[in-house]
Biopython code that builds the backbone (N, CA, C, O; Angstrom):
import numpy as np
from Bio.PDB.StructureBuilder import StructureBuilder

atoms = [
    (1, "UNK", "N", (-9.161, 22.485, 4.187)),
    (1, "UNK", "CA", (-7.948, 22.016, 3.564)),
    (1, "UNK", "C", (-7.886, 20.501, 3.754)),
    (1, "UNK", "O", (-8.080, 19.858, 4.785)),
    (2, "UNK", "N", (-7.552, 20.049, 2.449)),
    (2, "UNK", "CA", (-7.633, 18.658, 2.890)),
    (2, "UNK", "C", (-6.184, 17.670, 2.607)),
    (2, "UNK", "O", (-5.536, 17.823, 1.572)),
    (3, "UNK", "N", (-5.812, 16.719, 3.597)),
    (3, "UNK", "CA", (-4.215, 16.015, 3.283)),
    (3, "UNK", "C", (-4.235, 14.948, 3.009)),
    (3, "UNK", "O", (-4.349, 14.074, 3.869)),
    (4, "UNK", "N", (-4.106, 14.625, 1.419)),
    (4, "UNK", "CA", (-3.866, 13.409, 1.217)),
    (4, "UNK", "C", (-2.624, 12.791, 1.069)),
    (4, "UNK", "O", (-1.581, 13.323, 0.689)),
    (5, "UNK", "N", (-2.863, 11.282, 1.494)),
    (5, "UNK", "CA", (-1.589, 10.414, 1.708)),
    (5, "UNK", "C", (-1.524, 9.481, 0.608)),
    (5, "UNK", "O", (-2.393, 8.611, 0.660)),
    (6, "UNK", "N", (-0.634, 9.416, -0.498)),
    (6, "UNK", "CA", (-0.841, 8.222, -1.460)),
    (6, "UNK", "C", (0.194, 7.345, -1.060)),
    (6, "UNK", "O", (1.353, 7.484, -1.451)),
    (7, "UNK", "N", (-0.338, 6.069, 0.029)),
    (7, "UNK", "CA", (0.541, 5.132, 0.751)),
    (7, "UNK", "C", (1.088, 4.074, -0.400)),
    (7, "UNK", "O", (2.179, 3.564, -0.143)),
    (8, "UNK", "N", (0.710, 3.846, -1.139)),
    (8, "UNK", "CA", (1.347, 3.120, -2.724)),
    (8, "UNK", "C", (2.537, 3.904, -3.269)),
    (8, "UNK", "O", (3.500, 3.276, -3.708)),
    (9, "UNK", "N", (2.531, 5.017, -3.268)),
    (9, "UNK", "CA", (3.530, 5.942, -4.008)),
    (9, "UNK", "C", (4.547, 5.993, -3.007)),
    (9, "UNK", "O", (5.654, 5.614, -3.392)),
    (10, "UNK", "N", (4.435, 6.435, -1.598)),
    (10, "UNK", "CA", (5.051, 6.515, -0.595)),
    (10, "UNK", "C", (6.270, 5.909, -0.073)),
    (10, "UNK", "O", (5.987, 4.999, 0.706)),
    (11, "UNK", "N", (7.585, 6.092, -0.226)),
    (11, "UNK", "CA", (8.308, 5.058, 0.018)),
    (11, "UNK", "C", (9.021, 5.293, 1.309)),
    (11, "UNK", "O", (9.112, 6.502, 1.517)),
    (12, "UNK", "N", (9.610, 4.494, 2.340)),
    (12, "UNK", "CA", (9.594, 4.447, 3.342)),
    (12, "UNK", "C", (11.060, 5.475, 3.225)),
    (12, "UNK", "O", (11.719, 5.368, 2.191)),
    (13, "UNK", "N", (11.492, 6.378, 4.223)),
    (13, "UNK", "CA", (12.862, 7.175, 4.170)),
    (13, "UNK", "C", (14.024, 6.283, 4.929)),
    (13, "UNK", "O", (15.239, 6.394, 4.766)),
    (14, "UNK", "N", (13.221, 5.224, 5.939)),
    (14, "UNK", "CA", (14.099, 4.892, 6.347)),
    (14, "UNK", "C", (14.506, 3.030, 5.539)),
    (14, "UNK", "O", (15.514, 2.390, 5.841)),
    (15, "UNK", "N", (13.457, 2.557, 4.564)),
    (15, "UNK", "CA", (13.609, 1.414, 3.935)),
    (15, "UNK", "C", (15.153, 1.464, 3.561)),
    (15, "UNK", "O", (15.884, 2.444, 3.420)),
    (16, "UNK", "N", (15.405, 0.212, 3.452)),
    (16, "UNK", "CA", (16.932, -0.257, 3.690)),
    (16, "UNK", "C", (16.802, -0.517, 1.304)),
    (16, "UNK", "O", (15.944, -0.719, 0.446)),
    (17, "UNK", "N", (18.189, -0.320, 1.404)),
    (17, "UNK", "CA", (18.530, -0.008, -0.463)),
    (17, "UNK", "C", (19.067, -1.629, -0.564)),
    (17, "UNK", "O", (19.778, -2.325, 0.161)),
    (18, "UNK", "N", (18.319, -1.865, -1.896)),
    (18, "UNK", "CA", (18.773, -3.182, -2.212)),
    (18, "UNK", "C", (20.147, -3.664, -1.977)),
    (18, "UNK", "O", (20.443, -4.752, -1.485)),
    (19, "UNK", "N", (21.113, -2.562, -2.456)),
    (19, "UNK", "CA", (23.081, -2.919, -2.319)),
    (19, "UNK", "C", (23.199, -3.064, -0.256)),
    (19, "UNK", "O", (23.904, -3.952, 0.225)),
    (20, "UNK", "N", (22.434, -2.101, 0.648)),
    (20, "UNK", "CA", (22.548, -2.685, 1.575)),
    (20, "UNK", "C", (21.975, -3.683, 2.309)),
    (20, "UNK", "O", (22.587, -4.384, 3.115)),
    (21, "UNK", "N", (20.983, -3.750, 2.087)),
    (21, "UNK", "CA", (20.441, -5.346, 2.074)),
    (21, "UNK", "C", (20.831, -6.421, 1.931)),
    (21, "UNK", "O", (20.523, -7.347, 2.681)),
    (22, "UNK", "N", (21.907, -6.566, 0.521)),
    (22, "UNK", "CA", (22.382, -7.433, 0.467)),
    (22, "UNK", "C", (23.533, -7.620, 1.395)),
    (22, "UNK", "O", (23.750, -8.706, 1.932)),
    (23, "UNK", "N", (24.188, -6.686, 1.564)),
    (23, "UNK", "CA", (25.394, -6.557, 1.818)),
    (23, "UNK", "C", (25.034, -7.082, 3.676)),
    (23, "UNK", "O", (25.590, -8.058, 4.182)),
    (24, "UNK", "N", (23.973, -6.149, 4.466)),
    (24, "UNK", "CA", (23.834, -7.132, 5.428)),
    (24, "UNK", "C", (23.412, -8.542, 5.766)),
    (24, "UNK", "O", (23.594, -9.142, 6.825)),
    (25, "UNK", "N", (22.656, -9.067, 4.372)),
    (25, "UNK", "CA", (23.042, -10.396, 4.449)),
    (25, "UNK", "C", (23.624, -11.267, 4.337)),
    (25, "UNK", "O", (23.284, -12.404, 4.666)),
    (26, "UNK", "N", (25.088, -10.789, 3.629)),
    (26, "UNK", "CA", (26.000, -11.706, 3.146)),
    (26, "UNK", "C", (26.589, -10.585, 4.356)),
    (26, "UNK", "O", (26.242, -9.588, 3.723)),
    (27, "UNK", "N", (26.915, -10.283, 5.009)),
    (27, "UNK", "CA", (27.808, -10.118, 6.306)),
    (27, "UNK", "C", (27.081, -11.198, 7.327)),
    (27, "UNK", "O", (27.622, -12.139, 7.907)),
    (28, "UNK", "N", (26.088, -10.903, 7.362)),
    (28, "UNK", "CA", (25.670, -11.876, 8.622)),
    (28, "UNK", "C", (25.609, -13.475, 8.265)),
    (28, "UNK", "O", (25.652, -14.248, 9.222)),
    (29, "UNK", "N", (25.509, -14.022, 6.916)),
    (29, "UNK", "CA", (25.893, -15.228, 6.717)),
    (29, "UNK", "C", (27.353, -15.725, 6.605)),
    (29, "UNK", "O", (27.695, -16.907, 6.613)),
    (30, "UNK", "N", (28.101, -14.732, 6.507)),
    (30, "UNK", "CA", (29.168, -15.615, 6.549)),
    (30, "UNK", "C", (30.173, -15.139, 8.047)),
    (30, "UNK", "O", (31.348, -15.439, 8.257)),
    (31, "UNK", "N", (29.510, -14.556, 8.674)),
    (31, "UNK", "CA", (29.683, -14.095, 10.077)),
    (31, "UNK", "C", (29.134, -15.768, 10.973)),
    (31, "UNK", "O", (30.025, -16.417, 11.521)),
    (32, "UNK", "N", (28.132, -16.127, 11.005)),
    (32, "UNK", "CA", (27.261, -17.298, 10.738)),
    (32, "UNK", "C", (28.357, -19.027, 10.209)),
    (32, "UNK", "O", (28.522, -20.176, 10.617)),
    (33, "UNK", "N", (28.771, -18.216, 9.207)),
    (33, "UNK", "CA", (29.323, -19.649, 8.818)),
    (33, "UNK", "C", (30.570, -19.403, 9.409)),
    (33, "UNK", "O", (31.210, -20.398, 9.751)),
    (34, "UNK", "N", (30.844, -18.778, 9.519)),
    (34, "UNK", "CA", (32.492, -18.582, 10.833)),
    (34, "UNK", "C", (32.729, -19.061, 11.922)),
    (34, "UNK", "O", (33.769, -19.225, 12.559)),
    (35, "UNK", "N", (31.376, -19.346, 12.157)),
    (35, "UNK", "CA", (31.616, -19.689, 13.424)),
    (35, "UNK", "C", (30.652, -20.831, 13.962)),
    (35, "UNK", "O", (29.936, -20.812, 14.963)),
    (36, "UNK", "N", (30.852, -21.917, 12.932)),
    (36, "UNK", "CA", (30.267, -22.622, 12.541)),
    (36, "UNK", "C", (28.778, -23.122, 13.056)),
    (36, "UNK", "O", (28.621, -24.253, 13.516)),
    (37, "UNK", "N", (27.890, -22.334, 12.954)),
    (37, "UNK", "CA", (26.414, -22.246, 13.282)),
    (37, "UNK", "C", (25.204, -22.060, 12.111)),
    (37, "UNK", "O", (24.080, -21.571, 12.224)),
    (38, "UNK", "N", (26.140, -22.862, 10.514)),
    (38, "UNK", "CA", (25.094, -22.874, 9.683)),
    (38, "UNK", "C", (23.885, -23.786, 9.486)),
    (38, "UNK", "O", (22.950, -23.762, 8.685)),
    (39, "UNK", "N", (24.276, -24.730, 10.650)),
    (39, "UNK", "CA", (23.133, -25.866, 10.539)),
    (39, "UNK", "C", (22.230, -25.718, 11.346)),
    (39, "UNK", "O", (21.051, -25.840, 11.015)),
    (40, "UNK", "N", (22.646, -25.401, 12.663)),
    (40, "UNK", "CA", (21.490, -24.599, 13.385)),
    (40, "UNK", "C", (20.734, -23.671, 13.083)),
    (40, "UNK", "O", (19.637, -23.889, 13.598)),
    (41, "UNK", "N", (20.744, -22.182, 12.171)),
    (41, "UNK", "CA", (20.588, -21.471, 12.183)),
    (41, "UNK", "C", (19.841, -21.691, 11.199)),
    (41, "UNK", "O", (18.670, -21.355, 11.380)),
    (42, "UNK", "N", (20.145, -22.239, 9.985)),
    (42, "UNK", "CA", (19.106, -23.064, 8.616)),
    (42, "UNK", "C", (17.803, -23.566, 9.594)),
    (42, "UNK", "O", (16.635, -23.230, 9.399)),
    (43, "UNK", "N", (18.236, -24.367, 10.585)),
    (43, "UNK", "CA", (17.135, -24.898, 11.148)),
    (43, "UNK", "C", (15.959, -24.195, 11.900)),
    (43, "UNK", "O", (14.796, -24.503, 12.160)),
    (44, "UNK", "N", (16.698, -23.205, 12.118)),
    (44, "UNK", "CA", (15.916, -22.258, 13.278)),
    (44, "UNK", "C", (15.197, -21.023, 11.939)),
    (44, "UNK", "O", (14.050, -20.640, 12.169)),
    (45, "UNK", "N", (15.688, -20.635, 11.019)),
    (45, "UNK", "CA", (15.612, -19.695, 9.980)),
    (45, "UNK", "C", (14.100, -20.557, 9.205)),
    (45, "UNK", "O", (12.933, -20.176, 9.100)),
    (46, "UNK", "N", (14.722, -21.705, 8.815)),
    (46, "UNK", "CA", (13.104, -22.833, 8.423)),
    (46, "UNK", "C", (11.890, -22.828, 9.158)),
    (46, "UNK", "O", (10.778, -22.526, 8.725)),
    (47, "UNK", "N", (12.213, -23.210, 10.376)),
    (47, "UNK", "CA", (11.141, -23.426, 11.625)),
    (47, "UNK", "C", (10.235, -22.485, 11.895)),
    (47, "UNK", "O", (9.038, -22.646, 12.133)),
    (48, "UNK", "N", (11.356, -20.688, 11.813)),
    (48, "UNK", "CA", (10.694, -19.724, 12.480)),
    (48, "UNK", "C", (10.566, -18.392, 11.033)),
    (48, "UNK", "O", (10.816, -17.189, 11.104)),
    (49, "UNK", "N", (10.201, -19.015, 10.115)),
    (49, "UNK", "CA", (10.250, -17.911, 9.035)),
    (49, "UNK", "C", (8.844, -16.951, 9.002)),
    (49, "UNK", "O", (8.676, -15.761, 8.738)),
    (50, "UNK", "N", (7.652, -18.355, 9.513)),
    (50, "UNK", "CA", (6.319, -17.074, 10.136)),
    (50, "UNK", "C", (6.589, -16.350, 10.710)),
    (50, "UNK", "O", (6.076, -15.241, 10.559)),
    (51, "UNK", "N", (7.465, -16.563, 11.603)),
    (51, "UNK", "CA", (7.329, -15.389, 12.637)),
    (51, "UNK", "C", (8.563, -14.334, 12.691)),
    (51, "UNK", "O", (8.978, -13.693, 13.656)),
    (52, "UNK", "N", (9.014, -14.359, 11.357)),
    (52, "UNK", "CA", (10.014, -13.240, 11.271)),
    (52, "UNK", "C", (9.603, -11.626, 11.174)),
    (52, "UNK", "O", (10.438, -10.722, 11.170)),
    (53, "UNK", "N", (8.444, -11.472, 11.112)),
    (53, "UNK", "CA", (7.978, -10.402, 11.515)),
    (53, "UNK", "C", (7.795, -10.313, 13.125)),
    (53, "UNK", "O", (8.203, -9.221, 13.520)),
    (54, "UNK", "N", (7.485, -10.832, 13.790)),
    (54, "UNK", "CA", (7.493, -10.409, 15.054)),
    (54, "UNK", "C", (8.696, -10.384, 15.723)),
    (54, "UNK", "O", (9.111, -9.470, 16.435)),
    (55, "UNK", "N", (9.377, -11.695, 15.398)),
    (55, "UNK", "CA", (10.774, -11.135, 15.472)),
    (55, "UNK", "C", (11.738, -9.570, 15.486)),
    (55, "UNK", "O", (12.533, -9.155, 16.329)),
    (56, "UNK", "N", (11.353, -9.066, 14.410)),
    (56, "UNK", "CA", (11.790, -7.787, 14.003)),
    (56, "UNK", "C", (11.149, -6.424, 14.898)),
    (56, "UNK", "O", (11.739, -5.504, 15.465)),
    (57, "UNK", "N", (9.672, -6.735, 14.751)),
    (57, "UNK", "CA", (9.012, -5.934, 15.603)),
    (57, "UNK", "C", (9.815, -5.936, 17.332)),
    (57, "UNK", "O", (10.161, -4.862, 17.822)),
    (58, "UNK", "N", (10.009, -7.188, 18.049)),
    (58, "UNK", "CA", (10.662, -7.744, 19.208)),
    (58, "UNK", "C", (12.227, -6.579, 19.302)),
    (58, "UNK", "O", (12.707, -5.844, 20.165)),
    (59, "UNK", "N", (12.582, -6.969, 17.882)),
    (59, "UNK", "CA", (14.645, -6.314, 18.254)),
    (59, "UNK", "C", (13.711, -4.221, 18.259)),
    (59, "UNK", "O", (14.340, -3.365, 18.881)),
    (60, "UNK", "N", (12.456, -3.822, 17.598)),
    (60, "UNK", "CA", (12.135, -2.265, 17.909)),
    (60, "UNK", "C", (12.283, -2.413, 18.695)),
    (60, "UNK", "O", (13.320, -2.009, 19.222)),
    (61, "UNK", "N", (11.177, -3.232, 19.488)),
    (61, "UNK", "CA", (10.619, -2.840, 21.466)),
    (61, "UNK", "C", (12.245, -2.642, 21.824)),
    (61, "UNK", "O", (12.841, -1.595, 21.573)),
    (62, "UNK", "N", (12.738, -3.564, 22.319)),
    (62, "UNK", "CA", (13.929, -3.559, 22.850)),
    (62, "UNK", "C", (15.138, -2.838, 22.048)),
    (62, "UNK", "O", (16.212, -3.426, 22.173)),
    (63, "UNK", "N", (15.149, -2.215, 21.621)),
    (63, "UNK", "CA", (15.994, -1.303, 20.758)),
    (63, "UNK", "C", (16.852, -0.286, 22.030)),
    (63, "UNK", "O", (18.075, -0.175, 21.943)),
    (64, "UNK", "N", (16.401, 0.125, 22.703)),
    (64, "UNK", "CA", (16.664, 1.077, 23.826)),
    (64, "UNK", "C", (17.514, -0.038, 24.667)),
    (64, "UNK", "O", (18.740, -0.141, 24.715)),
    (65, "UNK", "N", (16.852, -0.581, 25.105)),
    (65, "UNK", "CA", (18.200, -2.020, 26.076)),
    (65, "UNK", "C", (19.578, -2.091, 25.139)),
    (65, "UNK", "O", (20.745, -1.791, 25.390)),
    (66, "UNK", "N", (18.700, -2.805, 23.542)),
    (66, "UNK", "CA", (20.280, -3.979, 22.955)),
    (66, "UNK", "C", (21.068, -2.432, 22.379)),
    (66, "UNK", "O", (22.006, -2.555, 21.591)),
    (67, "UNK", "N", (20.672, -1.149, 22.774)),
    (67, "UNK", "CA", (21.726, -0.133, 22.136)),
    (67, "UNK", "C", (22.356, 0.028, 23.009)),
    (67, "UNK", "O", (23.123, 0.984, 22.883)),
    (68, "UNK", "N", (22.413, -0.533, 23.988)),
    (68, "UNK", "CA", (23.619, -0.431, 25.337)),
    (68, "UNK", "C", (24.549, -0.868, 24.726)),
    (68, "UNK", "O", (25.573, -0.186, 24.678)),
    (69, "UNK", "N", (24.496, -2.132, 24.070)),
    (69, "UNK", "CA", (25.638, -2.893, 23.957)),
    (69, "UNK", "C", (25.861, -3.052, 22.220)),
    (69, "UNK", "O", (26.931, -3.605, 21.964)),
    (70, "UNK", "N", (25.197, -2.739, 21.226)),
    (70, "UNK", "CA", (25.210, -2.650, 19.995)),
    (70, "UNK", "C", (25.092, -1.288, 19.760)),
    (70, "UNK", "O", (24.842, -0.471, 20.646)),
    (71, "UNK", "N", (25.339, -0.909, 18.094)),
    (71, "UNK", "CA", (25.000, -0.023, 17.237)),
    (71, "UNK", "C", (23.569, 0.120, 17.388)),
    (71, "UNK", "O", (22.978, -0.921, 17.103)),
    (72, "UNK", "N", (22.593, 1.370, 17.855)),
    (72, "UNK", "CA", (21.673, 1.081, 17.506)),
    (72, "UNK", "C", (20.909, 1.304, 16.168)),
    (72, "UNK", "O", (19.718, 1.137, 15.907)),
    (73, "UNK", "N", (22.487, 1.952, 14.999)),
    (73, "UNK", "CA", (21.417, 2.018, 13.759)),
    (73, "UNK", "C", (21.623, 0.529, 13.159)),
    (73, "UNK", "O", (20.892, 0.144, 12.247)),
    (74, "UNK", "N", (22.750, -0.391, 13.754)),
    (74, "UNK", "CA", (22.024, -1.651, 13.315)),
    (74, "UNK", "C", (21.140, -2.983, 12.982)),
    (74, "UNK", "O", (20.814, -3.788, 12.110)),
    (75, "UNK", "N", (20.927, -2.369, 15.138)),
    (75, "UNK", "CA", (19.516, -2.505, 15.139)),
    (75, "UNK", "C", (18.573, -2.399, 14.391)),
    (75, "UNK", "O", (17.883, -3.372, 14.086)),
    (76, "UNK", "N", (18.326, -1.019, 13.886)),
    (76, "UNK", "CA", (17.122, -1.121, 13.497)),
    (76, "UNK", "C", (17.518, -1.397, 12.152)),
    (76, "UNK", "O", (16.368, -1.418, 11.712)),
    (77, "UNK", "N", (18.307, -1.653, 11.026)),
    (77, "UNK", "CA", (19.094, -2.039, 9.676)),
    (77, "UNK", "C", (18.583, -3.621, 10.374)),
    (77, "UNK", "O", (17.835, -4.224, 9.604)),
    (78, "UNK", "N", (18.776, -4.108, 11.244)),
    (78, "UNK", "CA", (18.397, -5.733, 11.195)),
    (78, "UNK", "C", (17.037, -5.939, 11.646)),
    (78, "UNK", "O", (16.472, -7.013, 11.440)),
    (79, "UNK", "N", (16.439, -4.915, 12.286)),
    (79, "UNK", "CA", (14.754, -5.222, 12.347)),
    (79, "UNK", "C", (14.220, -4.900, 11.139)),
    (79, "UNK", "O", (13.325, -5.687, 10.831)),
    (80, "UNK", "N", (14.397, -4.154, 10.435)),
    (80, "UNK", "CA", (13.704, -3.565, 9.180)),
    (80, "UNK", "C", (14.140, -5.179, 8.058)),
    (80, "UNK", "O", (13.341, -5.782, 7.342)),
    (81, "UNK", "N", (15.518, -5.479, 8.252)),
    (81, "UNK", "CA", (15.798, -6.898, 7.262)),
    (81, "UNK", "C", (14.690, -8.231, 7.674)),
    (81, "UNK", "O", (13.953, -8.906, 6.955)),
    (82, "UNK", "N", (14.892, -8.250, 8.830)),
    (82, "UNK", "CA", (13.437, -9.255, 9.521)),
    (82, "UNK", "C", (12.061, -8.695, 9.033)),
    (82, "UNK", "O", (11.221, -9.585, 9.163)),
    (83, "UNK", "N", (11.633, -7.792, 8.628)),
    (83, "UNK", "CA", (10.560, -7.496, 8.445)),
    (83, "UNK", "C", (9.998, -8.144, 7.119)),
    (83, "UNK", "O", (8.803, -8.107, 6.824)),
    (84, "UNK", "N", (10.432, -8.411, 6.776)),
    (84, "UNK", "CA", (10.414, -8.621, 4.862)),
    (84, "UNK", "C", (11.095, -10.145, 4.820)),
    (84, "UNK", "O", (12.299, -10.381, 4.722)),
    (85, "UNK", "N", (9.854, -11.257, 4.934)),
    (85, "UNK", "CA", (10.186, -12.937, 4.490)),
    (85, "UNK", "C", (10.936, -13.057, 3.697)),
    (85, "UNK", "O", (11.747, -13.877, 4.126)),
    (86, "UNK", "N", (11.355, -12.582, 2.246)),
    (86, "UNK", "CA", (12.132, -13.069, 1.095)),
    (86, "UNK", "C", (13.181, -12.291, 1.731)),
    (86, "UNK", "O", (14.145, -12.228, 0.969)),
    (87, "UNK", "N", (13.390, -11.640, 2.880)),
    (87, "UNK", "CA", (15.265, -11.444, 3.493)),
    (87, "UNK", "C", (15.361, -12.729, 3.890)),
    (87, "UNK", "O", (16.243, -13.410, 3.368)),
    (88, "UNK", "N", (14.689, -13.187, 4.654)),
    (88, "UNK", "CA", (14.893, -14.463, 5.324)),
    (88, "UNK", "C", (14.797, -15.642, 4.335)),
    (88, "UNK", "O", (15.300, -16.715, 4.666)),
    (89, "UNK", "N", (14.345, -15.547, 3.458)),
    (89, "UNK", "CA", (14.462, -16.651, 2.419)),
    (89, "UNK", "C", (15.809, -16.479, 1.327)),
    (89, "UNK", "O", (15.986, -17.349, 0.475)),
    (90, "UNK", "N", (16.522, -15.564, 1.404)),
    (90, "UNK", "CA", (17.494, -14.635, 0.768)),
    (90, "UNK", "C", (18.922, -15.271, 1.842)),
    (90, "UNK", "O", (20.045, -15.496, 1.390)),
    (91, "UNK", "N", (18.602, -15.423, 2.984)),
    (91, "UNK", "CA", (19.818, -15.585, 3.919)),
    (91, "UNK", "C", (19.915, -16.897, 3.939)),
    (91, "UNK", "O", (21.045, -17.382, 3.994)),
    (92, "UNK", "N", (18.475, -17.970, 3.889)),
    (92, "UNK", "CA", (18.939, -19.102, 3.892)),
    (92, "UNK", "C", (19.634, -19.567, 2.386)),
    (92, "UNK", "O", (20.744, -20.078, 2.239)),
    (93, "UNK", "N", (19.024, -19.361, 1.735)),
    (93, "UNK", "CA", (20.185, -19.198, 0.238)),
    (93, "UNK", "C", (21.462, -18.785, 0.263)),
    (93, "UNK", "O", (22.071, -18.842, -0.805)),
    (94, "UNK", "N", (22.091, -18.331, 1.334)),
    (94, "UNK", "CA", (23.017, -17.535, 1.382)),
    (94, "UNK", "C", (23.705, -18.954, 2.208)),
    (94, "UNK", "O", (24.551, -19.775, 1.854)),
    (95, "UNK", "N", (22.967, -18.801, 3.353)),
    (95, "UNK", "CA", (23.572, -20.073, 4.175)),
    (95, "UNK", "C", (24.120, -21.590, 3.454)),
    (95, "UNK", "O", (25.202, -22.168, 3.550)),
    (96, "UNK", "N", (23.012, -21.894, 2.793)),
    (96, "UNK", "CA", (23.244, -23.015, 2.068)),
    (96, "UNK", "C", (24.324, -23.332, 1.259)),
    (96, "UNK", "O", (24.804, -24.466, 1.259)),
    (97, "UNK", "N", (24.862, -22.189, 0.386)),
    (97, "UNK", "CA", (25.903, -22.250, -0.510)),
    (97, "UNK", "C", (27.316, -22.579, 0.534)),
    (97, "UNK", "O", (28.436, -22.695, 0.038)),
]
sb = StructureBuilder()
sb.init_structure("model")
sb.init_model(0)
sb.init_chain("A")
sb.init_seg("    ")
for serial, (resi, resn, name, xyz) in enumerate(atoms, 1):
    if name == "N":
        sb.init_residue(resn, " ", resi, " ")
    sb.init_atom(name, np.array(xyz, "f"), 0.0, 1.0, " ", f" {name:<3s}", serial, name[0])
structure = sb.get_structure()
């Protein structure tokens, strides 16, 4: 018997839906601009956009700690948004306006 996987066709169950995607990025940017940390955060968002994948990978590992004190399905709703550069190129657009 044989099991094939067609990883192209395959879509992730837990991939995040475009309407929430957005929606956690325009919460967290203007969460961001509230409190007035849009210039830093542009800066740090520019600087560190290579490494927004490891980033994301970083909030999994520790997922078990930061759910002490957070949601942990937002956790992983904000590691899965780090995973994917054009979120992060999506938020600084967001920031900027």
């Amino acid at each position: 018997m044989s099991y094939q996987v067609n990883v192209l066709d395959s879509r992730d169950e837990h991939e995040l839906s475009p309407g929430r995607r957005e929606e956690l990025l325009q919460s967290l940017a203007r969460r961001v601009g509230s409190l007035g940390l849009a210039t830093p955060a542009l800066f740090l968002l520019h600087s560190h956009r290579p490494l927004s994948f490891l980033g994301s990978q970083s909030l999994f590992f520790f997922a078990p700690i930061l759910g002490v004190f957070f949601d942990p399905g937002r956790i992983e709703e904000y590691g899965r948004l780090l995973s994917d550069r054009g979120n992060i190129d999506r938020l600084i657009e967001l920031l900027e306006q």
